[in-house]
C-alpha positions as CSV (number, residue, x, y, z in Angstrom):
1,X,-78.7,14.7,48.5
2,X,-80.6,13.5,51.5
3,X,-77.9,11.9,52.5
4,X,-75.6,14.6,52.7
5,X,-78.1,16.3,54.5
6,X,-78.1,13.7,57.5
7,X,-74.3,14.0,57.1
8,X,-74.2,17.8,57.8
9,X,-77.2,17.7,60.9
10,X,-75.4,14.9,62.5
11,X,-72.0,16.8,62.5
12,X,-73.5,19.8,64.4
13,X,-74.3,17.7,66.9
14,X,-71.6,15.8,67.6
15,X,-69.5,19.0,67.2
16,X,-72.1,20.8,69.9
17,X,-72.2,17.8,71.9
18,X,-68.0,17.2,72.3
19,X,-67.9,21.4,72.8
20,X,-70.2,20.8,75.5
21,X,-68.6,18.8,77.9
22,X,-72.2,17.0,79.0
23,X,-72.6,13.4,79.4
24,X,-75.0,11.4,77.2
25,X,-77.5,10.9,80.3
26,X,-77.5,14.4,81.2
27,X,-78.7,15.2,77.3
28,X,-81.5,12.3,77.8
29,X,-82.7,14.7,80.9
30,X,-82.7,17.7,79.3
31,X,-84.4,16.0,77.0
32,X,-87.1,14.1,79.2
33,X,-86.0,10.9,77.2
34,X,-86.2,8.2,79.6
35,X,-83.3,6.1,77.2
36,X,-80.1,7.4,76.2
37,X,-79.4,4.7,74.1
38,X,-81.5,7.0,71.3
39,X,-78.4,10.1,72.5
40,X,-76.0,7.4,71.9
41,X,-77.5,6.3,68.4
42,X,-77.8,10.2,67.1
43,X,-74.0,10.7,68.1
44,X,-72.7,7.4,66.3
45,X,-74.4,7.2,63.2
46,X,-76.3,10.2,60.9
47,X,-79.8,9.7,61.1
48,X,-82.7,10.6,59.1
49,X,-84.4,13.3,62.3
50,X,-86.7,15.7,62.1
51,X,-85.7,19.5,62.1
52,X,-88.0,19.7,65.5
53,X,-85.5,17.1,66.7
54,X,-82.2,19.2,65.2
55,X,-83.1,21.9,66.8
56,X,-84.2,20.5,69.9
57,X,-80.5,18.9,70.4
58,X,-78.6,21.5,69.6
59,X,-80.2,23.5,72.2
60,X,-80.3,21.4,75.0
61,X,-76.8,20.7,74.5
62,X,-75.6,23.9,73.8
63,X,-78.0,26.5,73.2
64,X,-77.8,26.8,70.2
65,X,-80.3,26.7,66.9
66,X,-79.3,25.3,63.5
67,X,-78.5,27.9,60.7
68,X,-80.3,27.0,57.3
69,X,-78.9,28.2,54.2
70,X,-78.7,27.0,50.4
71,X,-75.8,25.8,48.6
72,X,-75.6,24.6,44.8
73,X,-73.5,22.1,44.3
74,X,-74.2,21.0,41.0
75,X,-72.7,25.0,39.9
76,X,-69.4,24.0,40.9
77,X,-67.0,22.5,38.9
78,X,-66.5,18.5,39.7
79,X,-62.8,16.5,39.2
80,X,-63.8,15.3,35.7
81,X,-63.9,19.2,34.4
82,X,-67.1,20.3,34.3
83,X,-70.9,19.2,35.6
84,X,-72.2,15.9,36.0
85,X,-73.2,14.2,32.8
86,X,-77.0,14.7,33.0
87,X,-76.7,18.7,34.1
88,X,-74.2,19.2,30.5
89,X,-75.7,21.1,27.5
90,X,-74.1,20.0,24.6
91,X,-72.0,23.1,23.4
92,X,-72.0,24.6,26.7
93,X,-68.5,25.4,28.6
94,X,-68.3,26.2,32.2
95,X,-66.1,28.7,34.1
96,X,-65.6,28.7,37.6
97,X,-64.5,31.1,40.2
98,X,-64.9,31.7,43.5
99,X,-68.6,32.3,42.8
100,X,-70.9,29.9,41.5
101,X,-70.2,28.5,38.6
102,X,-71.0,30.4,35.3
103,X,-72.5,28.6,31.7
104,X,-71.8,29.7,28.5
105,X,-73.6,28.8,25.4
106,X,-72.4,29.1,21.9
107,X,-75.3,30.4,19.8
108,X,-75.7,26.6,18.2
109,X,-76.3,25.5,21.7
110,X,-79.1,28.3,22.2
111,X,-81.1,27.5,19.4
112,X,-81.0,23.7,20.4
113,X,-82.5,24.8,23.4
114,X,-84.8,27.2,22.4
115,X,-86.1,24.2,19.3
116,X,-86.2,21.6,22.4
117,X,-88.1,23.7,24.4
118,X,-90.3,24.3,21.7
119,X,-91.0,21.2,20.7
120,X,-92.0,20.6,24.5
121,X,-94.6,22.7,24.6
């Protein structure tokens, strides 16, 4: 998931940075990096920064601050018709919508849960 998460910072920048019109040395400035090289580096390839350094970026270039929020995408359903193999519940169906996807277990399914749980503890 990481690397999704590298994917999604480094396309608010480069969508912030190409809105803003600014050159890659006038970023550096605002900055008070002496090298743009690392401008030109965090616009070509997603890299593993700090949130200090998201935010940073995002305002000098624009303004702006990044938006946080959650997203489960293990809920929805995936091409092969239903959740990856090591999220499935043998018995359990799935039913999506345009909410989070919803699990339903027949009662054989809840009693092997409840006995594995069990025999957990």
């Amino acid at each position: 998931m990481g690397a999704n998460s590298r994917h999604l910072a480094h396309e608010l920048i480069v969508a912030a940075f190409k809105k803003s019109g600014l050159t890659k040395a006038e970023v550096a400035k605002r900055l008070g990096w002496k090298d743009r090289s690392r401008i030109s580096k965090l616009l070509n390839v997603p890299a593993n920064i700090t949130v200090e350094t998201l935010g940073e970026l995002l305002f000098v270039i624009d303004g702006s601050e990044p938006n946080y929020s959650q997203n489960w995408p293990c809920r929805a359903q995936h091409g092969n018709g239903g959740h990856p193999e090591w999220l499935k519940v043998p018995g359990a169906t799935t039913t999506t919508s345009t909410s989070p996807a919803k699990v339903f277990y027949s009662q054989e399914a809840k009693a092997k849960i409840t006995r594995t749980s069990e025999a957990a503890l």
